[in-house]
N, C-alpha and C positions, 0 to 999 in steps of 0.2 A: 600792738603795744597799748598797754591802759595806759590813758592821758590824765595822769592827777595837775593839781591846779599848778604844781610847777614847771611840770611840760609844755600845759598850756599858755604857762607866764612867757616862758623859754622861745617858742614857736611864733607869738606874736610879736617879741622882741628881734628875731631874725626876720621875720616877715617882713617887719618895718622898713628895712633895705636891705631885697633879696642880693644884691651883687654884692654887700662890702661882709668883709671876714671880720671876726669880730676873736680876740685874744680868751679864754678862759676867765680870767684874771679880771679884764675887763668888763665883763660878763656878771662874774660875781657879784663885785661893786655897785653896777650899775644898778642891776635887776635884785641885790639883797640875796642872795642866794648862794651858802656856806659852802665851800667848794666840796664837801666829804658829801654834797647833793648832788652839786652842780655835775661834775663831772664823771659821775657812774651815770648819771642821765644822757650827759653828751655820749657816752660810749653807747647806752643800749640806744640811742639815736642814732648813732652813725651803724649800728649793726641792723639794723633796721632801717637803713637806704636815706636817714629822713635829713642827715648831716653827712657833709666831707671836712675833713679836716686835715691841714697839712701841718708840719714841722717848718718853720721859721729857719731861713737859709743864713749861716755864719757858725762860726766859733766861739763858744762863749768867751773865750779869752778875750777874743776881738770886739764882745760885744759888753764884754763887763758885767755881764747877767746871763742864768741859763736861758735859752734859747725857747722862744714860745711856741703855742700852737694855736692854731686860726682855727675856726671854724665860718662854714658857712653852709645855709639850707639847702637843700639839693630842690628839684621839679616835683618829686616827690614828697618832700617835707613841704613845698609850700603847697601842695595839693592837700594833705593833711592836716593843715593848718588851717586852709579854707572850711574845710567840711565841718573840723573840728570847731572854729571860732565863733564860723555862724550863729550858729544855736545863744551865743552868747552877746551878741550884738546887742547891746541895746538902743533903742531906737530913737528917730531921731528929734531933734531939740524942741518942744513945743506939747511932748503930752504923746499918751499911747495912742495905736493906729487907731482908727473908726473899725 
């Protein structure tokens, strides 16, 4: 999968805390990113191993709102994300290496 700079954005925002699922929606918001982006990105991520994502358990009746969908990074996306972010690190607080 090419990594443009929204993947990238995307990758380092789940990486941030591999265990917690994070809504679409919420997703959006946070990180700026229009959902007609956002979410053909999550799909060719989750088909590419790099996302799982489940469906939010209830009835919207019961919940007063359609029902959401979680995502979160798999072993693979965070491995992808490391390779991928590295290069991009910049360094740390006091001035370039020697």
């Amino acid at each position: 999968m090419r990594m443009s700079y929204k993947s990238l954005q995307l990758l380092a925002f789940l990486t941030s805390d591999p265990n917690r699922e994070h809504a679409g929606a919420d997703m959006s918001r946070e990180l700026g990113i229009v959902s007609g982006t956002l979410y053909p990105l999550l799909a060719r991520m989750e088909l590419e191993g790099l996302v799982s994502s489940r469906w939010e358990e209830g009835d919207p009746k019961d919940l007063g709102r359609p029902r959401r969908r979680f995502y979160r990074i798999t072993g693979l996306g965070a491995s992808a994300a490391a390779r991928e972010l590295a290069p991009l690190q910049m360094p740390p607080t006091g001035g370039l290496p020697a």
